[in-house]
Backbone as CSV, one residue per row, in Angstrom:
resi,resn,N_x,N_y,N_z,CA_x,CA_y,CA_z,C_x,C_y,C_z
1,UNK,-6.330,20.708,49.190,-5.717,21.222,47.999,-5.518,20.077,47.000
2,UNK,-5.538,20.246,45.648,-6.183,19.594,44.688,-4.308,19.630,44.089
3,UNK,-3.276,18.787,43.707,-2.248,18.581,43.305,-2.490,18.123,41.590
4,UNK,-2.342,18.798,40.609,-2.469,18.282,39.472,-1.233,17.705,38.998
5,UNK,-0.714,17.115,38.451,0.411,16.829,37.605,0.264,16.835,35.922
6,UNK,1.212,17.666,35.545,0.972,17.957,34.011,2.103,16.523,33.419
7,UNK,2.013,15.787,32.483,2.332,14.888,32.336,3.681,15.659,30.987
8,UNK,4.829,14.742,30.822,5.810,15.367,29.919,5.513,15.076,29.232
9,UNK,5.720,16.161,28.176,5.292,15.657,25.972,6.544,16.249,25.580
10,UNK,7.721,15.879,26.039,8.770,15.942,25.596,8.761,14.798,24.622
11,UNK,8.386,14.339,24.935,8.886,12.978,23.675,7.613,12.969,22.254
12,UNK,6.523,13.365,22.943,5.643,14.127,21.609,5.828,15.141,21.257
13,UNK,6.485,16.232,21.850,7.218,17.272,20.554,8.663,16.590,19.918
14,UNK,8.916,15.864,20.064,10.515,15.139,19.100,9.778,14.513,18.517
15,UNK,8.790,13.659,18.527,8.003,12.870,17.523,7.517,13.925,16.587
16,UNK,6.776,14.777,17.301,6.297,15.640,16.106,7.752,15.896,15.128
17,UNK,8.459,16.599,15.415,9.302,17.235,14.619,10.014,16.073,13.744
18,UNK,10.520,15.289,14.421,10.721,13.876,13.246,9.654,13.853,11.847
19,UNK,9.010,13.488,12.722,7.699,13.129,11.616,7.527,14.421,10.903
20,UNK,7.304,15.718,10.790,7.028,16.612,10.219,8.150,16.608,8.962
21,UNK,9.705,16.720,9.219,10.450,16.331,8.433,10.874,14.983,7.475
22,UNK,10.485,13.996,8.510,10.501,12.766,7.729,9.333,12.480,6.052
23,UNK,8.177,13.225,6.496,7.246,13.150,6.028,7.074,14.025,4.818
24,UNK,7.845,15.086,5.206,8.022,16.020,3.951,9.033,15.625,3.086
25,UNK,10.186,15.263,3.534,11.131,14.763,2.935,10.537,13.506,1.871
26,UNK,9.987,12.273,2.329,9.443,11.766,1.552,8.633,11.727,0.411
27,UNK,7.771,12.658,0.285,6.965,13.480,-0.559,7.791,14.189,-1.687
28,UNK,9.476,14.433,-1.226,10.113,15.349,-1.879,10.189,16.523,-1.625
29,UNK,9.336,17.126,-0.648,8.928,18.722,-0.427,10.019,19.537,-0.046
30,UNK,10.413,20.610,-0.455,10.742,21.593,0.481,10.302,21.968,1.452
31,UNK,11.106,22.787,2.283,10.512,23.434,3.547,9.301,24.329,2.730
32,UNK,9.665,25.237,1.779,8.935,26.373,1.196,7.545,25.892,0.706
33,UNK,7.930,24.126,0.135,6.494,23.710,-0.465,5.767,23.930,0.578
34,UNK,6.193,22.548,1.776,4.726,22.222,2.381,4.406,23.722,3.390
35,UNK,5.108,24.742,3.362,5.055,25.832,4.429,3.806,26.714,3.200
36,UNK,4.163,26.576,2.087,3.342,26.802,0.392,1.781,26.430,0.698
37,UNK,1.863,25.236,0.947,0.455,24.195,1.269,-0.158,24.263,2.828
38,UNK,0.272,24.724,3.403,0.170,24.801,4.742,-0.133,26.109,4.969
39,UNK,0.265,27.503,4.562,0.096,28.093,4.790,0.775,28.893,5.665
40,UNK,2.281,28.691,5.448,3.246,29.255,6.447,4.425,29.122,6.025
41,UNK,5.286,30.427,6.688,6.890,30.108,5.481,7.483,28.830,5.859
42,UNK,8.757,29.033,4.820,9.509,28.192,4.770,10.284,28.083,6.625
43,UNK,10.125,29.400,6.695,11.046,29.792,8.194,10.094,29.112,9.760
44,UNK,8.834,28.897,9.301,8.436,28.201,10.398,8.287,27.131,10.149
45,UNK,8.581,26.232,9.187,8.611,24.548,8.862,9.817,24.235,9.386
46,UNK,10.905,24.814,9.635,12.160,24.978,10.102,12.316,24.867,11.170
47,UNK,11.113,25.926,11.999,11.556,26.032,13.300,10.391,25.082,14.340
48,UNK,9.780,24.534,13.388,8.815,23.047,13.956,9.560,21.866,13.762
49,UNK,10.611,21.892,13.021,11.357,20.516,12.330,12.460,20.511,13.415
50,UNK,12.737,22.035,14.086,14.181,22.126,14.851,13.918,21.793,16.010
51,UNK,12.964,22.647,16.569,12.290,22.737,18.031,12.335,24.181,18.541
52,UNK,12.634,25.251,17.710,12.515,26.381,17.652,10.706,27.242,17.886
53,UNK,10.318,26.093,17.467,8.586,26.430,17.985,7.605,25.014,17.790
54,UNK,6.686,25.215,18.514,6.259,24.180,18.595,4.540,24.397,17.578
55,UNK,4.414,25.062,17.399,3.363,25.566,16.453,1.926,24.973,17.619
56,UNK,0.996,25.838,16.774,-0.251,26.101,17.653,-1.331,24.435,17.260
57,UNK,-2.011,24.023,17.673,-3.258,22.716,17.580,-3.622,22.810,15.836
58,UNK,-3.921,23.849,15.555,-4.764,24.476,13.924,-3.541,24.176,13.029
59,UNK,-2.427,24.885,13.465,-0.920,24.793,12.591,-0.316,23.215,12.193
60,UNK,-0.187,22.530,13.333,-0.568,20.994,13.503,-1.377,20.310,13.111
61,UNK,-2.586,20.559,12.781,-3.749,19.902,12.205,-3.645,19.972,10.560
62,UNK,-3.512,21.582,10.314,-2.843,21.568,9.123,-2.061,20.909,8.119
63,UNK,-0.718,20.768,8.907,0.286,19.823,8.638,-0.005,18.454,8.423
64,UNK,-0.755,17.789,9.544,-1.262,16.205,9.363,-2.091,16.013,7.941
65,UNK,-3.435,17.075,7.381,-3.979,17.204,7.078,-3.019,16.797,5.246
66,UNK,-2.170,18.285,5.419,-1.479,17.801,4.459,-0.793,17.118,3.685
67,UNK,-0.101,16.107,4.745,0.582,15.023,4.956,0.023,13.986,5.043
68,UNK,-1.819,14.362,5.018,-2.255,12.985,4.537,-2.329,12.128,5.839
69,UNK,-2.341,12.727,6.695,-2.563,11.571,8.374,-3.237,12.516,9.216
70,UNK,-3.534,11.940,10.409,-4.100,12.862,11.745,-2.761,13.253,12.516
71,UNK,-3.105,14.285,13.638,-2.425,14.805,14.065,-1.886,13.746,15.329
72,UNK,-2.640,12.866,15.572,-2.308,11.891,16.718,-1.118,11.120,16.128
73,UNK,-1.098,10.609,14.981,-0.003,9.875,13.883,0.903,10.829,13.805
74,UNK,1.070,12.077,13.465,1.901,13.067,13.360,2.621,12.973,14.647
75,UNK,2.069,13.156,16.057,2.745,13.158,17.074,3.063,11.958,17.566
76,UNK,2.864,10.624,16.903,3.236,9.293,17.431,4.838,9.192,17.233
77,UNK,5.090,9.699,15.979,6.463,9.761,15.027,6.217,8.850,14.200
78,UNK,7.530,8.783,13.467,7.746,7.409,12.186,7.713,5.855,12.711
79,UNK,6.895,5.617,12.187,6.467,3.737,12.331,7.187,3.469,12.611
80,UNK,8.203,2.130,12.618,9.388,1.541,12.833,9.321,0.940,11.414
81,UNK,8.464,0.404,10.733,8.568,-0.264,9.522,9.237,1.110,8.533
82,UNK,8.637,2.318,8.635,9.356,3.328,7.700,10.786,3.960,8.237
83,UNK,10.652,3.692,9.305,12.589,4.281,9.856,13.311,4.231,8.654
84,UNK,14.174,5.534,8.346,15.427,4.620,7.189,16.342,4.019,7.700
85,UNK,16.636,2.657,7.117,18.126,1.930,7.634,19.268,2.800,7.345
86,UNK,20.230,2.866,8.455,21.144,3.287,8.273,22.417,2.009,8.503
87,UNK,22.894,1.362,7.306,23.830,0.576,7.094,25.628,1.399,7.554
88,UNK,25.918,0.144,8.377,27.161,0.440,8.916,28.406,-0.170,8.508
């Protein structure tokens, strides 16, 4: 018997969703824009940004597409050079 192990992408769906918001935010966008440009409401940019869904490979490709990167960058998250400082 052949034992596969599926490996965790817990930490590439939180990257995604960072980055999906970080990225729009920067741009200035609303949820409604890039969901506008993308091709999907405002209500599922929401629930990809929350963790409410994880959207399909095409929906994702989309997004990178729009955002001007690949989907591998999309799921890496935010650089460390673009993090915002948060002063204490």
């Amino acid at each position: 018997m052949v034992t596969l192990s599926i490996p965790d992408v817990s930490d590439d769906i939180e990257n995604t969703q960072k980055s999906i918001k970080f990225y729009r935010e920067r741009r200035g966008w609303s949820r409604a824009e890039l969901g506008s440009r993308v091709g999907v409401t405002a209500v599922m940019i929401s629930k990809l940004e929350t963790g409410g869904s994880h959207g399909s490979v095409a929906l994702l490709y989309r997004i990178s597409k729009v955002l001007g990167m690949g989907v591998d960058a999309l799921m890496r998250g935010i650089p460390e050079e673009d993090t915002p400082w948060v002063l204490m």
